[in-house]
C-alpha positions as CSV (number, residue, x, y, z in Angstrom):
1,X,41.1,-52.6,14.9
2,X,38.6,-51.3,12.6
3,X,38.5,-47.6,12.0
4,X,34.2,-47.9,12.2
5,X,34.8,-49.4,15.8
6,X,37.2,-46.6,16.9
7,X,34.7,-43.9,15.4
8,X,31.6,-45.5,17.2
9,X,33.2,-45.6,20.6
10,X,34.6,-42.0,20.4
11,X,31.3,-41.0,19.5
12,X,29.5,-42.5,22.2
13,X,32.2,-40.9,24.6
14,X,31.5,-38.1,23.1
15,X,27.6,-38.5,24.0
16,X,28.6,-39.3,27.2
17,X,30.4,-36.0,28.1
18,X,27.8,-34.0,26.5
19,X,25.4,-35.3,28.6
20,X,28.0,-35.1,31.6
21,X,28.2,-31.6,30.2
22,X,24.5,-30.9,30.8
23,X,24.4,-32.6,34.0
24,X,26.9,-30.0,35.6
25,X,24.5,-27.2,34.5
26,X,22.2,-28.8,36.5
27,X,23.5,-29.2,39.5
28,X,23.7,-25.4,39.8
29,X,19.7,-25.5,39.5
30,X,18.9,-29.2,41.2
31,X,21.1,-31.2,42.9
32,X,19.2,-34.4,42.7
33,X,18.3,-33.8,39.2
34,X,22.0,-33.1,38.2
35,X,22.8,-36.7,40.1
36,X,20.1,-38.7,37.6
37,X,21.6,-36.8,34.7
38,X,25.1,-37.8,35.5
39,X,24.4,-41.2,36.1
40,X,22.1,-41.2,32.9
41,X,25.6,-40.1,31.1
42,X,27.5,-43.2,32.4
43,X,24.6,-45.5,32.1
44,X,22.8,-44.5,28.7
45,X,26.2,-44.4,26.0
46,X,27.1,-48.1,27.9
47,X,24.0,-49.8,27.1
48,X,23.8,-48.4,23.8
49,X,27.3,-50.0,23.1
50,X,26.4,-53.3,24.6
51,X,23.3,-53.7,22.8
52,X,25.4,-52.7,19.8
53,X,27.8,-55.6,20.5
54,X,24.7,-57.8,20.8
55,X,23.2,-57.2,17.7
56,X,26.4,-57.1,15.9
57,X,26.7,-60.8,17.1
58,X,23.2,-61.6,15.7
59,X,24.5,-60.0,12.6
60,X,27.2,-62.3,12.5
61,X,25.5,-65.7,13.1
62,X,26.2,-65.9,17.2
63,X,29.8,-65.2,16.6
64,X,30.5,-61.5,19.1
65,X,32.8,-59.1,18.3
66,X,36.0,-60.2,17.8
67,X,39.2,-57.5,18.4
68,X,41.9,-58.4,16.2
69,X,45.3,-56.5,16.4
């Protein structure tokens, strides 16, 4: 596995518990507000990989990212 993939998909778990992070803070002030945020932290990092994935495959002619061990 590449060592750019492994840093790119820490990171965005990392985004994804920061936000998660902020979202518990908020549910102290607004429940329903701290409910968007949290799903915002599942939702947001995921897309941002799978787009990632998509334009890496139109980097690489149509060919998708391809794990080899």
């Amino acid at each position: 596995m590449k060592l750019w993939l492994a840093v790119y998909l820490i990171s965005l778990c990392l985004l994804a518990l920061g936000i998660g992070f902020y979202a518990t803070k908020l549910y102290e002030k607004n429940i329903s507000l701290g409910f968007i945020t949290t799903l915002l932290a599942i939702i947001f990092p995921f897309s941002i990989f799978i787009f990632s994935v998509y334009l890496y495959g139109l980097y690489n002619h149509g060919h998708p990212l391809q794990f080899r061990w």
